[in-house]
C-alpha positions as CSV (number, residue, x, y, z in Angstrom):
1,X,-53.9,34.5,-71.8
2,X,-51.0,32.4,-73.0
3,X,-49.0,33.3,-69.8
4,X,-52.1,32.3,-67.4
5,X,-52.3,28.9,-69.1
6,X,-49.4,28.3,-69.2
7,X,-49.2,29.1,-64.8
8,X,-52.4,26.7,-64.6
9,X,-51.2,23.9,-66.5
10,X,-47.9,24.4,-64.1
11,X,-50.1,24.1,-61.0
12,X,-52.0,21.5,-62.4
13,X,-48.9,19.4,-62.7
14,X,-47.7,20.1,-59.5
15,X,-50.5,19.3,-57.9
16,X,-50.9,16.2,-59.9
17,X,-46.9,15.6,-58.6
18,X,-48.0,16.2,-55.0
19,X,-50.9,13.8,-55.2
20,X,-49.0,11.3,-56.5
21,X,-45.9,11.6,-54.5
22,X,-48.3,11.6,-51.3
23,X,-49.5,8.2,-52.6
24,X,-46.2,6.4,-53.2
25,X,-44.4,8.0,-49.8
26,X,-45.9,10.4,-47.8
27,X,-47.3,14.6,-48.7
28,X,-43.7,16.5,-49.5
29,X,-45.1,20.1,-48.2
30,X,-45.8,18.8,-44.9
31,X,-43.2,16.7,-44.3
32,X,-40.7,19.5,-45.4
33,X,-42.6,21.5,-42.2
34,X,-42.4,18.3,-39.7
35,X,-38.6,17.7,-40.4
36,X,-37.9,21.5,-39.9
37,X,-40.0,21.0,-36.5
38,X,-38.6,18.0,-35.7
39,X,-34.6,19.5,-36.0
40,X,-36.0,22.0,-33.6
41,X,-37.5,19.7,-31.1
42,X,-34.4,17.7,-31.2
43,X,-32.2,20.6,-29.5
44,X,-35.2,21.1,-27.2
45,X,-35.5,17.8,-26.2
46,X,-31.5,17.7,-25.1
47,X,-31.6,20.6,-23.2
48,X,-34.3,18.6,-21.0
49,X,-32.3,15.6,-21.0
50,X,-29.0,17.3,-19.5
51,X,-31.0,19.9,-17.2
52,X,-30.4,19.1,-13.6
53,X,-33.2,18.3,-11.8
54,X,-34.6,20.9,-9.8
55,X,-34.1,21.8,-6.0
56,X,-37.0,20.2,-5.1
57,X,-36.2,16.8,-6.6
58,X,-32.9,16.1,-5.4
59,X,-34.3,16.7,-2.3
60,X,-36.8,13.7,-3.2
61,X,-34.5,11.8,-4.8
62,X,-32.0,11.7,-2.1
63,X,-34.6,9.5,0.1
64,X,-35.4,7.1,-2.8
65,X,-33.4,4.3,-3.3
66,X,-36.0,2.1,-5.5
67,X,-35.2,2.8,-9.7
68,X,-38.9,2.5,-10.3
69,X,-40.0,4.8,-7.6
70,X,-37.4,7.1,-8.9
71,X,-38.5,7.2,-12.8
72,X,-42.2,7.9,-11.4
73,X,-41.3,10.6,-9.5
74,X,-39.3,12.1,-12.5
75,X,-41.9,10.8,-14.6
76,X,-44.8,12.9,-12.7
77,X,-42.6,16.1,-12.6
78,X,-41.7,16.0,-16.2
79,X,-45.7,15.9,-16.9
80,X,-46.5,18.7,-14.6
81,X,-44.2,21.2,-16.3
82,X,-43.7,20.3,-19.7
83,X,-46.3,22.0,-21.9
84,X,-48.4,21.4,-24.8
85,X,-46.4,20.5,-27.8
86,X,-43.3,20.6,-26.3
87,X,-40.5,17.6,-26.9
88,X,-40.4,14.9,-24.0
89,X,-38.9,11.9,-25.4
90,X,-38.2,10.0,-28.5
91,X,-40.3,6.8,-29.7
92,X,-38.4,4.2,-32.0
93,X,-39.9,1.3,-33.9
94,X,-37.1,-1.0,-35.1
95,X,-39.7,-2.9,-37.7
96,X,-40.6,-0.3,-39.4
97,X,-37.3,1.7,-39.7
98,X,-39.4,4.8,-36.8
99,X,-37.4,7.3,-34.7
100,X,-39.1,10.5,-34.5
101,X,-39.0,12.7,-31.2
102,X,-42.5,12.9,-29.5
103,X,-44.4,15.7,-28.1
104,X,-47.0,16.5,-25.0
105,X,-50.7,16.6,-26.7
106,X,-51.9,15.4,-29.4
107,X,-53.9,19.2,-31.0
108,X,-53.3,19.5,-34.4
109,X,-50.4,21.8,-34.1
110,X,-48.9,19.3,-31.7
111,X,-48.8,16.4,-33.9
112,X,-47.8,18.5,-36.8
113,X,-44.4,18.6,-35.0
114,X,-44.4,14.6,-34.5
115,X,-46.1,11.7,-32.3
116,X,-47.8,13.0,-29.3
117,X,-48.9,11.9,-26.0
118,X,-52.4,11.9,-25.3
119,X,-53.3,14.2,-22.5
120,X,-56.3,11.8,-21.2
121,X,-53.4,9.4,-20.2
122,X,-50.2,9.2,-18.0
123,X,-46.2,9.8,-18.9
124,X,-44.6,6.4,-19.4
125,X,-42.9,5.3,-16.5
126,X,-45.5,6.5,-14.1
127,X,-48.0,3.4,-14.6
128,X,-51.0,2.5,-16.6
129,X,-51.4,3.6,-20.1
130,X,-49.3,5.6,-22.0
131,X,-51.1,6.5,-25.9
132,X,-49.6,7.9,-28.1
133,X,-51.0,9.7,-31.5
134,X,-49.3,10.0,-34.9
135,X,-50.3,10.7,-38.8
136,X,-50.1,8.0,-41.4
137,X,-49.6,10.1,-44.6
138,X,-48.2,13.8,-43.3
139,X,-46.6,15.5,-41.3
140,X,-43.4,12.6,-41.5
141,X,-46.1,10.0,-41.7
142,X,-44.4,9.2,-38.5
143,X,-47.0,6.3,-37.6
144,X,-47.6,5.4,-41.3
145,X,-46.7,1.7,-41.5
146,X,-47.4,0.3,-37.9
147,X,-49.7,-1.7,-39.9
148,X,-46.5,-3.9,-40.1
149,X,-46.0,-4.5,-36.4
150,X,-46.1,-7.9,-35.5
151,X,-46.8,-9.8,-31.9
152,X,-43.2,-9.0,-30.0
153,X,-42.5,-6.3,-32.1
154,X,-40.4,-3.8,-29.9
155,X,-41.4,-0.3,-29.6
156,X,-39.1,1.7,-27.2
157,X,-40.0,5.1,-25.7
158,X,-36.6,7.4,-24.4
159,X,-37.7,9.6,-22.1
160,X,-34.9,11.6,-20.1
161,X,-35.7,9.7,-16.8
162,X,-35.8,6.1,-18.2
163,X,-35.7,3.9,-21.5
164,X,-39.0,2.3,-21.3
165,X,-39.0,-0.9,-24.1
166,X,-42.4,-2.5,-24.8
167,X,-43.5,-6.0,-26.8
168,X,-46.4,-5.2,-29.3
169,X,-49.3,-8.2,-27.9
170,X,-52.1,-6.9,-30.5
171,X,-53.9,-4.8,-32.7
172,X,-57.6,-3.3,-33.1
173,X,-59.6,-1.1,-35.7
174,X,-62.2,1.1,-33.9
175,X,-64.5,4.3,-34.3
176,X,-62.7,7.7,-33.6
177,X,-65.6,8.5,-30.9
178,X,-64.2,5.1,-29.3
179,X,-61.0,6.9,-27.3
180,X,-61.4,4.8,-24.3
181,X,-60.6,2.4,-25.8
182,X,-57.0,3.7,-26.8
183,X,-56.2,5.8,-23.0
184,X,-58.7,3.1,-21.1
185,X,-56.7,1.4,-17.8
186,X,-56.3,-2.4,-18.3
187,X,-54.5,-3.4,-14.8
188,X,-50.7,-3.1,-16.5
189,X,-48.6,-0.7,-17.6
190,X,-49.1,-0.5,-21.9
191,X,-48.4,1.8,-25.1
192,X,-51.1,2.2,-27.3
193,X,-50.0,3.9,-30.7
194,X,-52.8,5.6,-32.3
195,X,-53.7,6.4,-35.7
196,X,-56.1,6.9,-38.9
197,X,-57.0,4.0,-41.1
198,X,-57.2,3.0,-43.9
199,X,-54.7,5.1,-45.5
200,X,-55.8,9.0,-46.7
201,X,-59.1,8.2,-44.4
202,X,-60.0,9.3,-41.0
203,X,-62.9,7.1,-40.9
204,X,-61.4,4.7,-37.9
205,X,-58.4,4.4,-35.9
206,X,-55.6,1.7,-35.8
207,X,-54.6,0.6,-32.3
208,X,-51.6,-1.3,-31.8
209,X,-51.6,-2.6,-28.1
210,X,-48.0,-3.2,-26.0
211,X,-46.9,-4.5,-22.7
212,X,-43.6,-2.4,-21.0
213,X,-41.3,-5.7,-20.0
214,X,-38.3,-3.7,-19.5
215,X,-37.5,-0.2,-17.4
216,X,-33.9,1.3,-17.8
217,X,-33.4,4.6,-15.7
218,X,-31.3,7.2,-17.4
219,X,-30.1,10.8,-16.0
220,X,-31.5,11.3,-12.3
221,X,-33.2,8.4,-12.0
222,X,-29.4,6.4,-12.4
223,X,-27.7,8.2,-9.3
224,X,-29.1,6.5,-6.5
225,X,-27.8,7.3,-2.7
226,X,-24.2,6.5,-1.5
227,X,-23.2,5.7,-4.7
228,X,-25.1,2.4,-5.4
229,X,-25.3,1.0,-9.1
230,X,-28.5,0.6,-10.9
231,X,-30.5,-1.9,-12.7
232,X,-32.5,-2.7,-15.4
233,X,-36.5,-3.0,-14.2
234,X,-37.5,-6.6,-15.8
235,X,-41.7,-6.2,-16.3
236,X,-42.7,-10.0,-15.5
237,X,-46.4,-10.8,-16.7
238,X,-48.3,-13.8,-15.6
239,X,-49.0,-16.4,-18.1
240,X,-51.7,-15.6,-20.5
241,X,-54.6,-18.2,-19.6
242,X,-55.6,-20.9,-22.3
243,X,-57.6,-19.8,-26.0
244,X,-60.9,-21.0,-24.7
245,X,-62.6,-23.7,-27.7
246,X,-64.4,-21.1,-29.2
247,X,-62.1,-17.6,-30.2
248,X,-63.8,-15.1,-28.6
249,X,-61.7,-11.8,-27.6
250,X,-61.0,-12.7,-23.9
251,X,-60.9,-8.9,-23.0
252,X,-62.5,-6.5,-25.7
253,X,-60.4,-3.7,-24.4
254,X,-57.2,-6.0,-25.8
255,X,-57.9,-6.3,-29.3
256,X,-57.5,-9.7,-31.4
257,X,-54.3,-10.9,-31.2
258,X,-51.9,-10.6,-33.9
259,X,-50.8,-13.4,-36.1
C-alpha cells in the first residue's frame, strides 16, 4: 500500500508539473514528439530542395522565360506529388522568434509534425490563397503567439521553387465551422495562418490575414534559358481606398485591421 501511494502521489506531481509547464511554455510530451518529427522533416524537406526536377519539367521549363510562370509551374507539380504530411517548405515569423518546417494537410497526424497547408487551398506561388494551420499550446506550439503580429509584420514561406515574403494587413476571430473564411479567394494572392483561440480552447479560430509583396525564385525556377539572370518578383497593390466616416469592415472576408 505504501509503495502504490507513494507511485500516485508521483504521478500526481508529474501531472501537476505537466499542467503547469503547459501553462507557462508549451505541453513537454508533445513537443518532445514534434521536435523528433520536425529533425526528420528537416532531412526530407532537403532532399526535395536539391532533387532535380523531373524529365517532364525541364522540358517545360526550357520554354519559360517569365520567374513567375516558372514558380507556378513548379509550384503546381510540387502539390500534385507531394503527399499528405510530407515536408514542402519552411514558414518563419521574425516577430515572434517562428521557423518551423511545414507540411501538406492539416489531419491531426499532419499537424502533429508542424504547420500545415490546408488542402482546400493552393501551394504558395501558384496564386490565390495559401492557409496554413498550426497548434497554439502542443505539438511545438508552433503558431502559439501570432497573437503578437502586428500590421507589416513579415511572415516568409521557403518553398524549394521560390521564397515567397508576405506583410501581415489584419486579424479576425471566427467560428471553426467558418473555414471559408480562412481558404476563401479574395482577388490577391494572401497567407492566412490559422489557429485555436483563446489559449487551451478550441472554441474559435485566430486568423491573421497577409498580402505576398515579394517572389524570390530559388532552385529550378532561378535557371532561366540561355543563361539569363533572375529577379526578385515585387507584388505592387493598389492603394487601399479611404476609411469611410463610419468604421465598418470594408470587406468582411478581410478582418479589422490591426492597430
Amino acid at each position: 500500500m505504501r509503495a502504490v501511494a507513494m507511485l500516485l502521489i508521483a504521478a500526481g506531481a508529474l501531472a501537476l508539473l505537466d499542467a503547469v509547464v503547459t501553462l507557462v511554455w508549451q505541453e513537454p510530451v508533445s513537443w518532445l514528439y514534434a521536435t523528433l518529427q520536425q529533425d526528420h522533416l528537416e532531412g526530407a524537406l532537403h532532399e526535395v530542395e536539391v532533387a532535380p526536377p523531373t524529365p517532364l519539367e525541364t522540358r517545360e521549363l526550357a520554354s519559360i522565360s517569365d520567374e513567375r510562370s516558372r514558380i507556378a509551374l513548379l509550384a503546381r507539380d510540387l502539390e500534385r506529388r507531394s503527399g499528405e504530411g510530407s515536408a514542402v517548405g519552411r514558414i518563419e515569423i521574425p516577430r515572434i522568434g517562428a521557423s518551423f518546417v511545414v507540411v501538406k494537410g492539416t489531419a491531426t497526424a499532419d499537424l502533429e509534425k508542424g504547420p500545415g497547408i490546408y488542402s482546400e487551398t493552393r501551394f504558395p506561388g501558384i496564386g490565390g490563397t495559401t492557409a496554413v494551420a498550426g497548434h497554439r499550446t502542443t505539438y511545438l506550439a508552433p503558431f502559439r503567439h501570432i497573437d503578437a503580429l502586428r500590421r507589416g509584420s513579415t511572415i516568409r514561406l521557403e518553398m524549394p521553387y521560390a521564397q515567397l515574403t508576405y506583410s501581415v494587413i489584419s486579424q479576425r476571430v471566427v467560428a471553426p465551422t467558418d473555414v471559408e473564411a480562412a481558404v476563401g479567394n479574395v482577388g490577391y494572392s494572401r497567407l492566412v495562418l490559422s489557429a485555436c483561440t483563446p489559449l487551451f480552447s478550441a472554441e474559435k479560430r485566430l486568423l491573421v490575414f497577409a498580402r505576398l509583396v515579394r517572389e524570390d525564385p530559388r532552385g529550378a525556377a532561378r535557371k532561366l534559358p540561355g543563361g539569363a539572370l533572375p529577379h526578385p518578383i515585387e507584388v505592387l497593390h493598389s492603394k487601399p481606398r479611404p476609411l469611410p466616416p463610419v468604421l465598418i469592415p470594408l470587406d468582411p472576408r478581410n478582418g479589422a485591421p490591426l492597430v
